[in-house]
N, CA, C and O atoms as a GROMACS GRO file, in nm:
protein
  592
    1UNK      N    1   0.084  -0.118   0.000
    1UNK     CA    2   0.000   0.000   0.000
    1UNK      C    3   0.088   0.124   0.000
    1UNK      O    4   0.182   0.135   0.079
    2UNK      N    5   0.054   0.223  -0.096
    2UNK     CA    6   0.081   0.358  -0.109
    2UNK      C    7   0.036   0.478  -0.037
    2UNK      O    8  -0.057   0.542  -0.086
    3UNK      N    9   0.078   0.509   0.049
    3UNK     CA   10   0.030   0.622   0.124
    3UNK      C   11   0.079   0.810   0.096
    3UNK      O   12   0.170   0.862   0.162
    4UNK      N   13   0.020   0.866   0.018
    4UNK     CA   14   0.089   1.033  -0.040
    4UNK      C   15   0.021   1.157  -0.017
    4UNK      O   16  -0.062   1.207  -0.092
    5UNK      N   17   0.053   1.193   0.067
    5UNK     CA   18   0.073   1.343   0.098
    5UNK      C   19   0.108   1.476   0.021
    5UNK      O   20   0.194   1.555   0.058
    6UNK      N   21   0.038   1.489  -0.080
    6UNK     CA   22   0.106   1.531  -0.162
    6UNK      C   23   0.134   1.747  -0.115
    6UNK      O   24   0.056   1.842  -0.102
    7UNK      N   25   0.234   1.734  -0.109
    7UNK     CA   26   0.261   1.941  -0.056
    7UNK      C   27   0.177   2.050  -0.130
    7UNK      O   28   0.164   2.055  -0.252
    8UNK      N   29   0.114   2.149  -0.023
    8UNK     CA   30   0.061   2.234  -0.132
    8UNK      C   31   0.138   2.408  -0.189
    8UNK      O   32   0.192   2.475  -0.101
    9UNK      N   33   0.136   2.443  -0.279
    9UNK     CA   34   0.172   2.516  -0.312
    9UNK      C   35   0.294   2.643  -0.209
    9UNK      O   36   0.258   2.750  -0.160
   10UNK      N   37   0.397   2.599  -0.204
   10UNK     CA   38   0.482   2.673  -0.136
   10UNK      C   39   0.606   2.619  -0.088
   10UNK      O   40   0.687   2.572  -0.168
   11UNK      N   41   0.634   2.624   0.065
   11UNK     CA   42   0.739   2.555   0.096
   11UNK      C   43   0.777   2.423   0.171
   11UNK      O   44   0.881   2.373   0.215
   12UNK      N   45   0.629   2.385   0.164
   12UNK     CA   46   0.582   2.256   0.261
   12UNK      C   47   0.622   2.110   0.153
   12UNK      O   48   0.621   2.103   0.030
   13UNK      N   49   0.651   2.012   0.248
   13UNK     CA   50   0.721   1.914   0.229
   13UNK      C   51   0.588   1.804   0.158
   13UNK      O   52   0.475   1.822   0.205
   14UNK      N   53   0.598   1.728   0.082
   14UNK     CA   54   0.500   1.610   0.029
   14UNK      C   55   0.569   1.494   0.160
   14UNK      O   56   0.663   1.504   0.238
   15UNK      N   57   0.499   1.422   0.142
   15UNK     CA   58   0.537   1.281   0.210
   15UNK      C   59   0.512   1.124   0.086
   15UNK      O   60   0.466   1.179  -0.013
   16UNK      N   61   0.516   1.048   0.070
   16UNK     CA   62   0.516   0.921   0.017
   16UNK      C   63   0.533   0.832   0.159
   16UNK      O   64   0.609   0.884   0.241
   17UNK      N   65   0.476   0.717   0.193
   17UNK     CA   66   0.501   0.604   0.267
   17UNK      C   67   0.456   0.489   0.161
   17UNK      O   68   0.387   0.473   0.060
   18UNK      N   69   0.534   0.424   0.245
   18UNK     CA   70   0.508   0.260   0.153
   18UNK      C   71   0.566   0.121   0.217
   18UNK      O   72   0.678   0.123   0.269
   19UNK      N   73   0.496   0.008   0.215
   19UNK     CA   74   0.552  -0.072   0.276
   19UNK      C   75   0.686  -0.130   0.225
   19UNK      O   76   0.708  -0.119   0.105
   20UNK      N   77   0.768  -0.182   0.295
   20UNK     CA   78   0.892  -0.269   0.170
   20UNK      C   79   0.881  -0.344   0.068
   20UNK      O   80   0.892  -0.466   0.079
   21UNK      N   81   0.856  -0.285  -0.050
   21UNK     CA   82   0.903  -0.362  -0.150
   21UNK      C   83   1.001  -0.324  -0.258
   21UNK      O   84   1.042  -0.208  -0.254
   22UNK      N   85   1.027  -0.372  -0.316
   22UNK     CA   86   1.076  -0.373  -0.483
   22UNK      C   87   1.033  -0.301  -0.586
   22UNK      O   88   1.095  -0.236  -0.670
   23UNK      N   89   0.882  -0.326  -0.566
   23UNK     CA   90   0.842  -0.241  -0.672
   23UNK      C   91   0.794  -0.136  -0.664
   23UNK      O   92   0.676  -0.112  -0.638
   24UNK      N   93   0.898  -0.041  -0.688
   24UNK     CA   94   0.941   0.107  -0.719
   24UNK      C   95   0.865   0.245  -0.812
   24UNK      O   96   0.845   0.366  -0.808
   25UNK      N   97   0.846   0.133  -0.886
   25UNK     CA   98   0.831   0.242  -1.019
   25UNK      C   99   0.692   0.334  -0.976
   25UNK      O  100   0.715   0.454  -0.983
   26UNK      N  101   0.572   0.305  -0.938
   26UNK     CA  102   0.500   0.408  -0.929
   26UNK      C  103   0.532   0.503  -0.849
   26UNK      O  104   0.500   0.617  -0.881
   27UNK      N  105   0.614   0.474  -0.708
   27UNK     CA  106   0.660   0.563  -0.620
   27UNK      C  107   0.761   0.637  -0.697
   27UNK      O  108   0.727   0.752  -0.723
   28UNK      N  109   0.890   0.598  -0.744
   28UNK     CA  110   0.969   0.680  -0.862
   28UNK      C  111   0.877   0.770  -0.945
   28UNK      O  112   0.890   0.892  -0.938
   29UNK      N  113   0.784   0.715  -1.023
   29UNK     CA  114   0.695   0.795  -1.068
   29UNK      C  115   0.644   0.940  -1.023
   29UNK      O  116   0.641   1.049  -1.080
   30UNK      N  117   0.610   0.899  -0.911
   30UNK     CA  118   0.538   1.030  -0.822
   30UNK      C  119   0.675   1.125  -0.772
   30UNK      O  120   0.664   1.245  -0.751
   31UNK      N  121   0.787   1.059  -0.758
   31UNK     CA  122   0.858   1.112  -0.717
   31UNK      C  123   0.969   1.215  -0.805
   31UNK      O  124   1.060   1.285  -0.761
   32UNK      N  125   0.933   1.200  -0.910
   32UNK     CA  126   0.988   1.257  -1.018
   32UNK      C  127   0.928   1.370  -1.123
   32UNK      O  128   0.976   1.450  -1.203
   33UNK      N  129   0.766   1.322  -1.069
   33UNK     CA  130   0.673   1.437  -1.111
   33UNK      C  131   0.724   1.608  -1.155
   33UNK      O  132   0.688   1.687  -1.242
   34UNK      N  133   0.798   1.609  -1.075
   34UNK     CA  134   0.816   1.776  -1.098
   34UNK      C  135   0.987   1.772  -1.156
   34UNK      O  136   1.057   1.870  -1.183
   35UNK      N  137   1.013   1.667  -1.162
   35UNK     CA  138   1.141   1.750  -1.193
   35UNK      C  139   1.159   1.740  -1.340
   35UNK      O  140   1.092   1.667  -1.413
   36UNK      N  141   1.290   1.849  -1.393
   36UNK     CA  142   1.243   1.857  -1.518
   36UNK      C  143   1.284   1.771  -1.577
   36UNK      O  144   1.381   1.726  -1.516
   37UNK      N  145   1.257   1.695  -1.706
   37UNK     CA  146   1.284   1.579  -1.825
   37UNK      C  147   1.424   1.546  -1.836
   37UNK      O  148   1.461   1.430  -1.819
   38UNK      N  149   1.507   1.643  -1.865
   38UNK     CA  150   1.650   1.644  -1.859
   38UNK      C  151   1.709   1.564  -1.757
   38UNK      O  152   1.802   1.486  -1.779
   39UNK      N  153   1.646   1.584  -1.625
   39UNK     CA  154   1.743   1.548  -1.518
   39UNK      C  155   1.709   1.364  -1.446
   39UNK      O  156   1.781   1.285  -1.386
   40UNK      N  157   1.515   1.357  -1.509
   40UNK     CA  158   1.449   1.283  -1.448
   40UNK      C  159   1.512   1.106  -1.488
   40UNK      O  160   1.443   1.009  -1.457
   41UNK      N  161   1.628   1.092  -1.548
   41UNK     CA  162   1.719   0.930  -1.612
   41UNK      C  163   1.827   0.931  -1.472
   41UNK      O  164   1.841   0.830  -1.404
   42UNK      N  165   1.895   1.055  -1.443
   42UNK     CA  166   1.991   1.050  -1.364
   42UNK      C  167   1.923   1.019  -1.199
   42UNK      O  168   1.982   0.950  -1.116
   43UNK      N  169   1.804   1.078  -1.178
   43UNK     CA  170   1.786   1.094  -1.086
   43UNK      C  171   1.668   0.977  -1.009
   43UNK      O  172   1.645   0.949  -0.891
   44UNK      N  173   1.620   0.938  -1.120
   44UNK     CA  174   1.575   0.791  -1.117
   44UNK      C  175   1.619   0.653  -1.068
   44UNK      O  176   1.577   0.556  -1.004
   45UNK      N  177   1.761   0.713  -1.157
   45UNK     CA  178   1.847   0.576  -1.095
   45UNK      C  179   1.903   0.612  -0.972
   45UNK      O  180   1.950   0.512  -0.917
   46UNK      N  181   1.920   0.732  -0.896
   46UNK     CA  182   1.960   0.780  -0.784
   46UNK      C  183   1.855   0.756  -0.664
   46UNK      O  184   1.874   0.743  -0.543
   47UNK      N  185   1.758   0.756  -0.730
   47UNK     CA  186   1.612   0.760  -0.599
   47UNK      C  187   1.629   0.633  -0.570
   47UNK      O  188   1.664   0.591  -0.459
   48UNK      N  189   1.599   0.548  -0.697
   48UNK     CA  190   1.580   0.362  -0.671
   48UNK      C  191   1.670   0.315  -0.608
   48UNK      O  192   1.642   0.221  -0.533
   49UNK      N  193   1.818   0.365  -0.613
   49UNK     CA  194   1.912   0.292  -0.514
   49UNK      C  195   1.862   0.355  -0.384
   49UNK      O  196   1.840   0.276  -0.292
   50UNK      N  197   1.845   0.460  -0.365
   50UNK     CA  198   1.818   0.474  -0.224
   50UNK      C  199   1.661   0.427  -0.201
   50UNK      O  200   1.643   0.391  -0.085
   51UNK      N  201   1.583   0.422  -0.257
   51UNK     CA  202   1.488   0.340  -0.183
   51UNK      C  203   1.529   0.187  -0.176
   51UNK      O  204   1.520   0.143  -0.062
   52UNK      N  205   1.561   0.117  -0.249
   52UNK     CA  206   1.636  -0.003  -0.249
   52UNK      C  207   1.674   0.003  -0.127
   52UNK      O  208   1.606  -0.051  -0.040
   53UNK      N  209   1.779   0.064  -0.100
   53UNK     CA  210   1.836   0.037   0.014
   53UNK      C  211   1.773   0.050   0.163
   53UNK      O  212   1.799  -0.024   0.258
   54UNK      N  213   1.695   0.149   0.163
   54UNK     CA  214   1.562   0.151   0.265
   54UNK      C  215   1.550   0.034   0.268
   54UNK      O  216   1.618  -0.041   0.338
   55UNK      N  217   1.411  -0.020   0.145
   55UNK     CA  218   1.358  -0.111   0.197
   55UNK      C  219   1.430  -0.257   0.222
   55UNK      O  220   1.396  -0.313   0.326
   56UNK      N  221   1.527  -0.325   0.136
   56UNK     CA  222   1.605  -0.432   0.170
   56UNK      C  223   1.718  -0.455   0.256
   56UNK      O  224   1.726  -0.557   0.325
   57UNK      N  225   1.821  -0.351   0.256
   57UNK     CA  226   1.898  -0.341   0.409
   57UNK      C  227   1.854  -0.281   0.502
   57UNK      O  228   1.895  -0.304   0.616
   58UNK      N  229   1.766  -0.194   0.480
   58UNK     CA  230   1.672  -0.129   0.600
   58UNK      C  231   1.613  -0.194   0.666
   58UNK      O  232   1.643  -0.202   0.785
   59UNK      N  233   1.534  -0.246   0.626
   59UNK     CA  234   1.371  -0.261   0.657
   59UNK      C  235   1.371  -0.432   0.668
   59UNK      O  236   1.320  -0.483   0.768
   60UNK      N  237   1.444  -0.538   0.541
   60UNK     CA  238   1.485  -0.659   0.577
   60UNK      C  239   1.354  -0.649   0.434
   60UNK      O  240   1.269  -0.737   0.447
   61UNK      N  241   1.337  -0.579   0.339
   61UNK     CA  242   1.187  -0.653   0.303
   61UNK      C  243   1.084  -0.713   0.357
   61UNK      O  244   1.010  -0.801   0.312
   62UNK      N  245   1.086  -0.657   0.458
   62UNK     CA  246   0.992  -0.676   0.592
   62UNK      C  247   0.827  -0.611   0.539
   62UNK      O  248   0.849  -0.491   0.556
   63UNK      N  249   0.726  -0.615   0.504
   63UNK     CA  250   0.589  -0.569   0.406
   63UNK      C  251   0.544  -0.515   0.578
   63UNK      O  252   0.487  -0.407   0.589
   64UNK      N  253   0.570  -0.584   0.682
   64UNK     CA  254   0.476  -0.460   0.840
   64UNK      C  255   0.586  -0.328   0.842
   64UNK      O  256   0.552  -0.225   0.899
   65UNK      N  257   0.689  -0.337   0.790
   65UNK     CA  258   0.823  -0.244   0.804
   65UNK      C  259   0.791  -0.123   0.660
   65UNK      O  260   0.792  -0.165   0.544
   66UNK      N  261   0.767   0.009   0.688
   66UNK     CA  262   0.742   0.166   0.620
   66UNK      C  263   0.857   0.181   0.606
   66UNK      O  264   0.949   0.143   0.679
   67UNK      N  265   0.862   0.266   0.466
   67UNK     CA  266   0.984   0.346   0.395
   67UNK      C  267   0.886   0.485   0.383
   67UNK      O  268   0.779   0.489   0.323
   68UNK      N  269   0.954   0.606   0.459
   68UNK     CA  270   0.866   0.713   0.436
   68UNK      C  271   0.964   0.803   0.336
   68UNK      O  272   1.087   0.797   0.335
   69UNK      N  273   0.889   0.878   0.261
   69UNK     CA  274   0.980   0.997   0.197
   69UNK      C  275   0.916   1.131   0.212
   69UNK      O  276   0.794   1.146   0.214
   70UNK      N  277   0.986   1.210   0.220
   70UNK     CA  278   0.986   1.316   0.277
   70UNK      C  279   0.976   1.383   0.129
   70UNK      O  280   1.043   1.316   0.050
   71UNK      N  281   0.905   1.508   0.057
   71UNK     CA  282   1.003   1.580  -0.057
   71UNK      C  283   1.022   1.710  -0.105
   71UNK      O  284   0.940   1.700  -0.196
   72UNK      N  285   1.048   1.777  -0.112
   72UNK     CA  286   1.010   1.955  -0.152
   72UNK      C  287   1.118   1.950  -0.221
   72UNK      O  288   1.225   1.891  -0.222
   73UNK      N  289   1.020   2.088  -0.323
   73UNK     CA  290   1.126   2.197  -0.388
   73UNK      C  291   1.135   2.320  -0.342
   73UNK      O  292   1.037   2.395  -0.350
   74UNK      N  293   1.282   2.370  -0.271
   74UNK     CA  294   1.277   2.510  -0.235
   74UNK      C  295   1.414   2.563  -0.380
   74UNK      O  296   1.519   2.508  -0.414
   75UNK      N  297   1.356   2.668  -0.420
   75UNK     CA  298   1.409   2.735  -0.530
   75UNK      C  299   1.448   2.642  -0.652
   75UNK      O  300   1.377   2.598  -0.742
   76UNK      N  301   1.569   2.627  -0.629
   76UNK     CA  302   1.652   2.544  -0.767
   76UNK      C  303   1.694   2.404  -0.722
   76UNK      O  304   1.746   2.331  -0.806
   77UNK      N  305   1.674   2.352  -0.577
   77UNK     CA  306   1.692   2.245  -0.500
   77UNK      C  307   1.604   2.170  -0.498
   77UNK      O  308   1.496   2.228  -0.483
   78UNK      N  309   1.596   2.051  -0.506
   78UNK     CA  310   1.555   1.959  -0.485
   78UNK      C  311   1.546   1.850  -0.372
   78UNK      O  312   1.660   1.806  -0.355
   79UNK      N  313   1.494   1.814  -0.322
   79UNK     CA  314   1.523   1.723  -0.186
   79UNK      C  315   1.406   1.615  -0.122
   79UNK      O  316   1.287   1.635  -0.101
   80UNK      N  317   1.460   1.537  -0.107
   80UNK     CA  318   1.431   1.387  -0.061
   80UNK      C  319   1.476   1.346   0.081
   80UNK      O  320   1.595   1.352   0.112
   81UNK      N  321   1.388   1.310   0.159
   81UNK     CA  322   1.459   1.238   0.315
   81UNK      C  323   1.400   1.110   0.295
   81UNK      O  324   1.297   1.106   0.226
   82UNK      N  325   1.441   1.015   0.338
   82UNK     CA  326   1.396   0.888   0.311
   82UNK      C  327   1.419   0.840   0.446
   82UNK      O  328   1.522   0.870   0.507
   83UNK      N  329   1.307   0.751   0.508
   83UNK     CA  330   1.336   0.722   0.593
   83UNK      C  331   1.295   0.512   0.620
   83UNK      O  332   1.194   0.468   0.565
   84UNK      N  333   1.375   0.425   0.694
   84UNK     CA  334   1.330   0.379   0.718
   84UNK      C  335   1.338   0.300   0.856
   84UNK      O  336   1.415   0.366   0.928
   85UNK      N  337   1.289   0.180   0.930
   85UNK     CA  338   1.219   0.130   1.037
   85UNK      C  339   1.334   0.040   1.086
   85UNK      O  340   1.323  -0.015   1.196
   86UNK      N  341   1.464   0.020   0.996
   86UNK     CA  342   1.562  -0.068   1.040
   86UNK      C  343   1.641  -0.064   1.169
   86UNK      O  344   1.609   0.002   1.268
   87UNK      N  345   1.727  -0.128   1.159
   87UNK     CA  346   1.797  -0.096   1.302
   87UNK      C  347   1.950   0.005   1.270
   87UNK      O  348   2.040   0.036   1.348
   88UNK      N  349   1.936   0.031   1.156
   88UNK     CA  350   2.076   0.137   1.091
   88UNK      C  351   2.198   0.078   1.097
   88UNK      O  352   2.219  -0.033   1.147
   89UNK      N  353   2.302   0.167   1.032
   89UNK     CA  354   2.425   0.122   0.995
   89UNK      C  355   2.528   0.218   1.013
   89UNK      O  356   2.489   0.272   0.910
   90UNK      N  357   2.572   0.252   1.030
   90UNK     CA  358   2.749   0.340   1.010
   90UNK      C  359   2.809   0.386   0.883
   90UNK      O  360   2.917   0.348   0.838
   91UNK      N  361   2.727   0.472   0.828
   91UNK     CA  362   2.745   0.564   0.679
   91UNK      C  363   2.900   0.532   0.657
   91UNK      O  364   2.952   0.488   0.760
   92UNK      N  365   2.960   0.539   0.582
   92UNK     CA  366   3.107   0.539   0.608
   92UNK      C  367   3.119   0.729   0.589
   92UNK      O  368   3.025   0.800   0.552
   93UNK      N  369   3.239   0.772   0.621
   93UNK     CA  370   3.310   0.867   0.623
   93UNK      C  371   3.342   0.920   0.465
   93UNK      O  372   3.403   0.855   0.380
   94UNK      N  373   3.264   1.098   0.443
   94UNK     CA  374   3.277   1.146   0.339
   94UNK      C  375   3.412   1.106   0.236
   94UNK      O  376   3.406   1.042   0.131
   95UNK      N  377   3.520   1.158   0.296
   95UNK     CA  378   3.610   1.062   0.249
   95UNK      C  379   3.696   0.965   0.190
   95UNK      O  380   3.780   0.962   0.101
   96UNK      N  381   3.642   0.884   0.278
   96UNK     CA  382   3.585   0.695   0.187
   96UNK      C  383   3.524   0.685   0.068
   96UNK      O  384   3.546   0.597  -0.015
   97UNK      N  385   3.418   0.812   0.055
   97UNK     CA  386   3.372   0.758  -0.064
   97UNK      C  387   3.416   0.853  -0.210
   97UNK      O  388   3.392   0.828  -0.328
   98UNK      N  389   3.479   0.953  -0.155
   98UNK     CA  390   3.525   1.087  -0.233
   98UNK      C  391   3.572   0.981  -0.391
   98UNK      O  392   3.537   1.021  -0.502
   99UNK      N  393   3.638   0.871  -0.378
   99UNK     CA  394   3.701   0.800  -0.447
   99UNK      C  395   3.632   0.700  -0.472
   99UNK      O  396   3.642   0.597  -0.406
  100UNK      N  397   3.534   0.717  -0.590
  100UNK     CA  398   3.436   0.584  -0.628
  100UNK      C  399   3.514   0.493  -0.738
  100UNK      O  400   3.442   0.405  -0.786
  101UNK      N  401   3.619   0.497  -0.776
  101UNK     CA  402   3.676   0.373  -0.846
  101UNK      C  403   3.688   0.230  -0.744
  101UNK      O  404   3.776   0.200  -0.664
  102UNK      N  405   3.578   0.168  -0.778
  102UNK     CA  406   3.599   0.041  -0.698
  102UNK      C  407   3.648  -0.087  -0.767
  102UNK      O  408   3.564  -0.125  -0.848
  103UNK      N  409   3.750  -0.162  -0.760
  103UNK     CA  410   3.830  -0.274  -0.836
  103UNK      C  411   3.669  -0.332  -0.876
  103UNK      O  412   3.567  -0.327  -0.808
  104UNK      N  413   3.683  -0.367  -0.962
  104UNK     CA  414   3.597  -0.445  -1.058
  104UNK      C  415   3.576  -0.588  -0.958
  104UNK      O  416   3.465  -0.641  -0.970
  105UNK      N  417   3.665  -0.650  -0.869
  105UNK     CA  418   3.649  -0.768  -0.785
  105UNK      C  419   3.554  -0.732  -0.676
  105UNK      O  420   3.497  -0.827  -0.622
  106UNK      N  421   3.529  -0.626  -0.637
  106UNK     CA  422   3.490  -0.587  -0.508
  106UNK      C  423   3.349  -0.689  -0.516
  106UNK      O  424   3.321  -0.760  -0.613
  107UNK      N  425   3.291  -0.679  -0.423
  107UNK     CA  426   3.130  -0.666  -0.405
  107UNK      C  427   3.057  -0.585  -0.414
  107UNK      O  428   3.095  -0.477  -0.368
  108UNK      N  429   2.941  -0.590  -0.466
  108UNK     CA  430   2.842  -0.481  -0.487
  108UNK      C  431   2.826  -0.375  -0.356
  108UNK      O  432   2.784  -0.259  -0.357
  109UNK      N  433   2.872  -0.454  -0.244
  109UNK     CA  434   2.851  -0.345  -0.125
  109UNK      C  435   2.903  -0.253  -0.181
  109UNK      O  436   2.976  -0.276  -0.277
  110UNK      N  437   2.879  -0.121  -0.137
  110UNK     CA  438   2.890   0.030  -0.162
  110UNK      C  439   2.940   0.060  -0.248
  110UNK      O  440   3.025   0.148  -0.237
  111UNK      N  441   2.912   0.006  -0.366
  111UNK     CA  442   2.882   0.082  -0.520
  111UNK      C  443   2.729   0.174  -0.515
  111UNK      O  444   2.723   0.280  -0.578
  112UNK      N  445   2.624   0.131  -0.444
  112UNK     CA  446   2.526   0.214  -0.459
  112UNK      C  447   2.559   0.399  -0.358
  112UNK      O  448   2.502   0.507  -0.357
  113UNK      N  449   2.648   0.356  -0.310
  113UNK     CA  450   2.694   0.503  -0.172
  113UNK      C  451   2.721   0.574  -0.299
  113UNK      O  452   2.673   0.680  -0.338
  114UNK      N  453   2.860   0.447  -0.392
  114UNK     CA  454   2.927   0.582  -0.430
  114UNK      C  455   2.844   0.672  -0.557
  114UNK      O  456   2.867   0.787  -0.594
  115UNK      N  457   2.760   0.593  -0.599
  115UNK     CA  458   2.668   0.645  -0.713
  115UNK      C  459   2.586   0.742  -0.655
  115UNK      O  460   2.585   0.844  -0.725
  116UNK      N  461   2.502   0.753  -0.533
  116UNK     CA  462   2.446   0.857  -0.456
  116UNK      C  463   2.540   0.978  -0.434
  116UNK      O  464   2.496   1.093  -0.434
  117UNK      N  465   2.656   0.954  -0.419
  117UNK     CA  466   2.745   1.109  -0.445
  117UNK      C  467   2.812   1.124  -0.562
  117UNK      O  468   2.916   1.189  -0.573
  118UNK      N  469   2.774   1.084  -0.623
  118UNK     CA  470   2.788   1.104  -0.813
  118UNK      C  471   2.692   1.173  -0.821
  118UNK      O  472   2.713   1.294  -0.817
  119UNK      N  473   2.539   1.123  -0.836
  119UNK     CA  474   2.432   1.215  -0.866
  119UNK      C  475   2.417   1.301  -0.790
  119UNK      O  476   2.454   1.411  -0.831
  120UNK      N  477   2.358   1.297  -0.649
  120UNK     CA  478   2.332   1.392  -0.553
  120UNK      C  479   2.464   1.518  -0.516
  120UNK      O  480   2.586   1.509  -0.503
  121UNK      N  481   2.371   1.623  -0.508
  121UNK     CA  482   2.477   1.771  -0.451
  121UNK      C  483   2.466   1.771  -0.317
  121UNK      O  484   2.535   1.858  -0.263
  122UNK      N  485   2.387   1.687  -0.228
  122UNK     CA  486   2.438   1.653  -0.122
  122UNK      C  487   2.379   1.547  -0.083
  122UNK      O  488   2.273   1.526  -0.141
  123UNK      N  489   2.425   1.435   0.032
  123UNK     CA  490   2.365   1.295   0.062
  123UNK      C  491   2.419   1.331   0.192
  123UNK      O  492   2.526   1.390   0.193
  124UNK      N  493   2.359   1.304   0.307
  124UNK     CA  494   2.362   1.273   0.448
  124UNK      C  495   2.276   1.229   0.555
  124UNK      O  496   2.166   1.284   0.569
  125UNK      N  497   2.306   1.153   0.618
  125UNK     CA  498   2.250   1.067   0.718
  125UNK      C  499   2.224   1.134   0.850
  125UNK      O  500   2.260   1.248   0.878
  126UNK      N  501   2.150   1.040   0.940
  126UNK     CA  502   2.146   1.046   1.064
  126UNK      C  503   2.187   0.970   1.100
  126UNK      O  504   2.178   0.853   1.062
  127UNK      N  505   2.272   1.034   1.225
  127UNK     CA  506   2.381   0.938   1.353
  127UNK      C  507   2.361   0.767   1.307
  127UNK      O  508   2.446   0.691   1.260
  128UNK      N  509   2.206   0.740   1.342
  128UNK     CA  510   2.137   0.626   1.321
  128UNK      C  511   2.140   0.516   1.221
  128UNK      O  512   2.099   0.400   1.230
  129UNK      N  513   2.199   0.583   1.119
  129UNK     CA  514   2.162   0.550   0.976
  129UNK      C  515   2.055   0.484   0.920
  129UNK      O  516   2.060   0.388   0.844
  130UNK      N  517   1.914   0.566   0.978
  130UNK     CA  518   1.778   0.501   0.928
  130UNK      C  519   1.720   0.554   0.871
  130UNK      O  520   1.612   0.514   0.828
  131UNK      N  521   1.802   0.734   0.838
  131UNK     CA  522   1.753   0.831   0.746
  131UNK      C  523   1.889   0.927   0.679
  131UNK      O  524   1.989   0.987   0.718
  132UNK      N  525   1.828   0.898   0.572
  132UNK     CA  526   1.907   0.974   0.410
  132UNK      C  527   1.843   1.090   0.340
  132UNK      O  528   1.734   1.101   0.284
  133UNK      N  529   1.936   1.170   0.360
  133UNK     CA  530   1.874   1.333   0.290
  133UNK      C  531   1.953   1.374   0.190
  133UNK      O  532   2.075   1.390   0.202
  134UNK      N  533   1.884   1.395   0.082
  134UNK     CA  534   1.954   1.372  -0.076
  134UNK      C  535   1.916   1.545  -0.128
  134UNK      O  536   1.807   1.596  -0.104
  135UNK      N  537   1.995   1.595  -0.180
  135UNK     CA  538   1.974   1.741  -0.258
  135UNK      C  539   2.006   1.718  -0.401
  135UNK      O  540   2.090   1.639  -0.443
  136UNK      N  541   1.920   1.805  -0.481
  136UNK     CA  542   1.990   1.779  -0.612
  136UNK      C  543   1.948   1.935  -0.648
  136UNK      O  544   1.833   1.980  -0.647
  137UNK      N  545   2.082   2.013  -0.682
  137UNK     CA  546   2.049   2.155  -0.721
  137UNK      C  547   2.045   2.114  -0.914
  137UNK      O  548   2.118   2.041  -0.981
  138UNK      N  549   1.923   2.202  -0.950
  138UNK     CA  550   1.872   2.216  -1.064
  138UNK      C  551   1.864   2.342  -1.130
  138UNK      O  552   1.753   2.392  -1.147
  139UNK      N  553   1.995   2.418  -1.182
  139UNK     CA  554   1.983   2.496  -1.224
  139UNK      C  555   2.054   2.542  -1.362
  139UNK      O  556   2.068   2.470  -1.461
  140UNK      N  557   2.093   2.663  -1.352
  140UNK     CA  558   2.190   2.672  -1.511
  140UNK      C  559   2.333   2.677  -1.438
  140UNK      O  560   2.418   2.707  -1.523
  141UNK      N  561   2.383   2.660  -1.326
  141UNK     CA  562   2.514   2.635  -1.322
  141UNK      C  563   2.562   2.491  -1.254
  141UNK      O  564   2.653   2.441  -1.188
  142UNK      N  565   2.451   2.465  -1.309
  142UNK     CA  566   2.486   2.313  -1.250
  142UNK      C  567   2.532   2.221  -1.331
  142UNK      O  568   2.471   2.243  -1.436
  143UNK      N  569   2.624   2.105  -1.354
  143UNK     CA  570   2.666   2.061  -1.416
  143UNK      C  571   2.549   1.929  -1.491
  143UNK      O  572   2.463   1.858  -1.439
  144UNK      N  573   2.593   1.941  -1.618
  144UNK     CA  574   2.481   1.843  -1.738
  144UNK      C  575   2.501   1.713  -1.654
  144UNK      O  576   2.599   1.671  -1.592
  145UNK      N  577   2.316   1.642  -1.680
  145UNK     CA  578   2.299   1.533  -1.628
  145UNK      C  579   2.418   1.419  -1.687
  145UNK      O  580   2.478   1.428  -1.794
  146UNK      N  581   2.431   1.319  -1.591
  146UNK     CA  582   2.542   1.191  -1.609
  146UNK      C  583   2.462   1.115  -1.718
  146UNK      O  584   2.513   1.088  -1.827
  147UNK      N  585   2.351   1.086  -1.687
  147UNK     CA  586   2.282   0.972  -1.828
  147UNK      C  587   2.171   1.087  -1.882
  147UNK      O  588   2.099   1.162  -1.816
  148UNK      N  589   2.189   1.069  -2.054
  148UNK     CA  590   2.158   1.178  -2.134
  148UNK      C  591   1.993   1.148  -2.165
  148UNK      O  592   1.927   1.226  -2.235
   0.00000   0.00000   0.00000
């Protein structure tokens, strides 16, 4: 079940809830509503990893376990909080991930981090790691989307 809040005209936040699953796409859908065409390939694949990660390392794919999203546009920004019901993790250190060349042997673990600070102009957590706050500035000095 889909639960949406949708914001009204100004500076107030929409909400999305949803139980854990996989299937994404109508929530991506809604969640992409406003942004413009250009940006909506890059940022698609940016949302789905982070809901992904909500609901399956979060949440366990747990269907009694909520993924909430948070969303507004203030000016040329964009922004997403995602939240979910897990027991959290230990973000690694800005850092760590500054350097997304990962040996081709690795494991898929944190290839999705480093792709969230590829797309996103900013990604950060709580202490907790049960919530992710994603910015994406949309403007004319912003650099052209990664997938065309």
């Amino acid at each position: 079940m889909i639960a949406i809040s949708l914001r009204p005209v100004g500076r107030d936040w929409g909400t999305i809830s949803f139980a854990s699953t996989l299937y994404l796409c109508p929530i991506l859908d809604l969640l992409l509503e406003q942004i413009p065409r250009r940006w909506q390939p890059e940022l698609r694949l940016g949302l789905q990893e982070a809901l992904v990660n909500a609901a399956k390392h979060g949440n366990n794919l747990d269907p009694s376990k909520t993924v909430v999203v948070h969303f507004s546009v203030i000016n040329d920004e964009y922004w997403w909080i995602i939240s979910d019901e897990g027991s959290g993790f230990s973000p690694p250190c800005s850092h760590q991930i500054d350097d997304c060349s990962l040996p081709s042997d690795e494991s898929e673990n944190g290839r999705g981090l480093c792709l969230l600070h590829q797309i996103f102009d900013q990604v950060q957590w709580n202490r907790q790691g049960t919530e992710l706050r994603l910015c994406k500035q949309v403007n004319s000095r912003s650099r052209l989307p990664l997938v065309p």
